[in-house]
C-alpha positions, 0 to 999 in steps of 0.5 A: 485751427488750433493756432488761430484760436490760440492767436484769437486769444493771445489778441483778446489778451492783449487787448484786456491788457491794454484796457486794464493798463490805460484805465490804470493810466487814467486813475493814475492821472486823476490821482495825481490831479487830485493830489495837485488840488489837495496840495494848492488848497493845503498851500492856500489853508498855509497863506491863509493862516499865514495871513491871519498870523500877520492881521492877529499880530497887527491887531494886537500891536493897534490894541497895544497901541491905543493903551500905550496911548492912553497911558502917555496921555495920563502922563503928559497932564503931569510934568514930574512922571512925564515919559516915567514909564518909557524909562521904567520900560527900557531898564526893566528890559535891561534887568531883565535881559541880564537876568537870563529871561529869554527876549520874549520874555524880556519884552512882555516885562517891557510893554507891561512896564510902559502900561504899570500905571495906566490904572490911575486913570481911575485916580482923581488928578486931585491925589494924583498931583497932590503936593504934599503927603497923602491921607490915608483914604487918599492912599487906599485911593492910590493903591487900587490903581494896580488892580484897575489896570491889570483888570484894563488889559484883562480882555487881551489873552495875548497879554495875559502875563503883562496883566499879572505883572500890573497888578504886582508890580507894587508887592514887595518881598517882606510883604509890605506892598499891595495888593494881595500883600505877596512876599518873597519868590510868590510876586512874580519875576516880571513884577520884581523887575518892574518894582525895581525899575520903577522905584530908580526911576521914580527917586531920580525924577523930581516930584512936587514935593521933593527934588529928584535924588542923585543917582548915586544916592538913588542906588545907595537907597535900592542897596537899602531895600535889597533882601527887604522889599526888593529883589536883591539880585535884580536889584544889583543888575539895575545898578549894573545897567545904570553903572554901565552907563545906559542912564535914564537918557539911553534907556528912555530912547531904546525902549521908545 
């Protein structure tokens, strides 16, 4: 008698077991489903950031388009600065690459460059293609064009530092330039590239008033205002980009 009851138990034992073991199994299999869907919508959420990545970066490059578009139309009315800013674009990356700015950084500087006067769409053609001298109310005119085009691309967060280069990119380190009259280390590195590159670029190409200097006598002029209104050093790497034979033609078409 006593054996049959412990057999009884020894069954029911076994059966609580096996109960116990494949309701286990079960949570184990509806664990692991579980953790299937969290890893498909955790793959999903990664595409889908994946994906608004790629629609963020191809919105930018449309808005930066237009402008760009928007910046060669204002150039292409005037002969003398047609394709100015693609050639400032292309050796200010240079300079700026040889000045150790990581090539991020490098080409912030090089799209700013190829927007630097998109504020003279607010300058009358008058002014702008003005043969001669300006008069002085012309020239305040004038120098209101870096404001106007640092507060055009203000709206785009993603170019934040290309709109700061803009509206410094005509201070120069005595003081003597504008807007805000910034000296020294206080103008932003971006825009002393951009100063540099657009001043060689802008004595070597003719204007209404003036045939375009040669470029040996357009780096002896930069060598002038090296230490005064020009970056020295960025300044002796300009004359190193132009020495080493990417001139005006080369640097133009790598920056296209």
């Amino acid at each position: 008698m006593a054996g049959h009851v412990a057999l009884s138990q020894a069954l029911s034992y076994a059966r609580d077991l096996k109960c116990a073991y494949e309701v286990a199994r079960a949570r184990e299999r509806e664990l692991v489903q579980a953790n299937d869907r969290l890893r498909r919508g955790y793959e999903q959420s990664l595409q889908f950031a994946v994906d608004l990545k790629k629609t963020y970066r191809r919105l930018q490059r449309a808005i930066f388009q237009s402008l760009l578009g928007l910046a060669n139309a204002l150039e292409a009315k005037d002969i003398y600065t047609r394709g100015h800013s693609v050639r400032v674009a292309g050796l200010a990356r240079q300079i700026a690459l040889r000045a150790g700015l990581p090539h991020s950084a490098a080409e912030t500087v090089a799209q700013a460059a190829l927007l630097h006067d998109i504020g003279k769409i607010g300058v009358p053609e008058g002014i702008l293609r003005k043969p001669g001298p300006l008069t002085a109310e012309e020239w305040e005119i004038m120098r209101r064009h870096p404001v106007t085009g640092a507060q055009i691309v203000a709206p785009l967060e993603f170019f934040d530092e290309g709109a700061v280069i803009l509206r410094h990119h005509h201070e120069r380190l005595d003081g003597s330039g504008y807007p805000d009259g910034l000296t020294g280390d206080g103008i932003p590195l971006g825009a002393r590239v951009v100063a540099v590159a657009d001043v060689f670029d802008a004595l070597t190409s003719g204007r209404p008033y003036r045939a375009s200097f040669s470029t040996a006598d357009a780096i002896a002029m930069l060598h002038d205002e090296a230490g005064c209104t020009l970056d020295q050093r960025l300044v002796a790497l300009c004359v190193d980009v132009v020495g080493a034979g990417d001139g005006p033609d080369a640097i133009g078409a790598s920056a296209q």
